[in-house]
N, C-alpha and C positions, 0 to 999 in steps of 0.2 A: 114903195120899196119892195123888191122880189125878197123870196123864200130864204135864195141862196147868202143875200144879202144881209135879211135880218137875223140869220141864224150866224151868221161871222161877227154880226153886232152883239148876239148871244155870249160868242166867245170870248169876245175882247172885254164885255161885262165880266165875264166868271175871272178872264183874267185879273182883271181890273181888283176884283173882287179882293185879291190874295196878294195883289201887289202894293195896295194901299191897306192892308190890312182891314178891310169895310165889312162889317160883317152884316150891313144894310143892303150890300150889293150882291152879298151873298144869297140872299133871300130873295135879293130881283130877281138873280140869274138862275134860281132855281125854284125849280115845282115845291111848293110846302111838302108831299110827301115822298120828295127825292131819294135813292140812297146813296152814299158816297162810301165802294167796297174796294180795297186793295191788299195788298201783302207791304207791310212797314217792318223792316229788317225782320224778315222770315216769321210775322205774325199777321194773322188776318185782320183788317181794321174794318170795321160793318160802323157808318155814323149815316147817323140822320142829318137833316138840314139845320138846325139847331146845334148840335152839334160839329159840324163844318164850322157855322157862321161864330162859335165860341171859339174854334181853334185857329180860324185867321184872324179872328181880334187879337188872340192872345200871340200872336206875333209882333212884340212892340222891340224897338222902334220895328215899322214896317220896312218890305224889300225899296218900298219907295225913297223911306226917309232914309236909310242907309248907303243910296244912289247904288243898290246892286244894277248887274246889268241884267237888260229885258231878252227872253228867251220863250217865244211866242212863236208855233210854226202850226198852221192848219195843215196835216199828212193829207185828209182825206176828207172827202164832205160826200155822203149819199144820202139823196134827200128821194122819200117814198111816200106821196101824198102828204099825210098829215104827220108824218115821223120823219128823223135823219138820223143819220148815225156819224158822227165826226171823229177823228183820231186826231190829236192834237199834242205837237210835243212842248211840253213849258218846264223852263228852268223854276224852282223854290224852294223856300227852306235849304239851298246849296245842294238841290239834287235836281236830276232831268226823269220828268216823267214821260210816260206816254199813257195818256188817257184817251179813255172811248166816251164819249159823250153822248148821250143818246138824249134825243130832242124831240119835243112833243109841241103840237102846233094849239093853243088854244086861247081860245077869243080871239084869232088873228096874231097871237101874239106866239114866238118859238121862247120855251122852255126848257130846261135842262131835266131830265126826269127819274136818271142814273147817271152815275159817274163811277167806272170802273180804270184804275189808276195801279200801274206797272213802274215802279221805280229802274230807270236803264242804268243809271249810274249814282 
């Protein structure tokens, strides 16, 4: 599988992650010492991966079980050796983000290793 490949598989994991509520997938999709930073109505939210993988558990019932609809759009993929940078817009929680994903290549394997998240609507 190419780069460009497994790092879309990246994405559709972190998706995945948030849309079944998995907070196991969460932990797949992401570097153990990831951070996940953004502005949550006009407050800065600074979480660790522990922290992520606690807050999409505690999404019950999940966007899954609730048959929301899926809102998955890869903006952007630049991939630079062993790093990429992806912008990706995803519907959750009843809002549209646009996140930068920033991705690290290790043991062959691409990781999520920040997660900077822009709420649009």
């Amino acid at each position: 599988m190419e780069d460009k490949q497994k790092i879309e598989s990246g994405v559709q994991l972190y998706f995945d992650s948030m849309y079944e509520s998995s907070p196991d997938k969460v932990r797949k999709a992401f570097h153990a010492d990831a951070k996940i930073t953004g502005y949550l109505q006009g407050r800065l939210s600074e979480m660790s991966v522990e922290d992520f993988a606690s807050f999409v558990e505690s999404q019950q019932p999940s966007p899954k079980d609730k048959g929301e609809e899926i809102l998955l759009e890869i903006v952007s993929c630049d991939i630079s050796g062993s790093t990429a940078s992806v912008r990706v817009r995803d519907g959750y929680i009843g809002l549209t983000f646009l996140d930068t994903l920033s991705f690290l290549k290790v043991d062959d394997e691409w990781v999520i290793y920040n997660k900077l998240f822009h709420v649009e609507s």
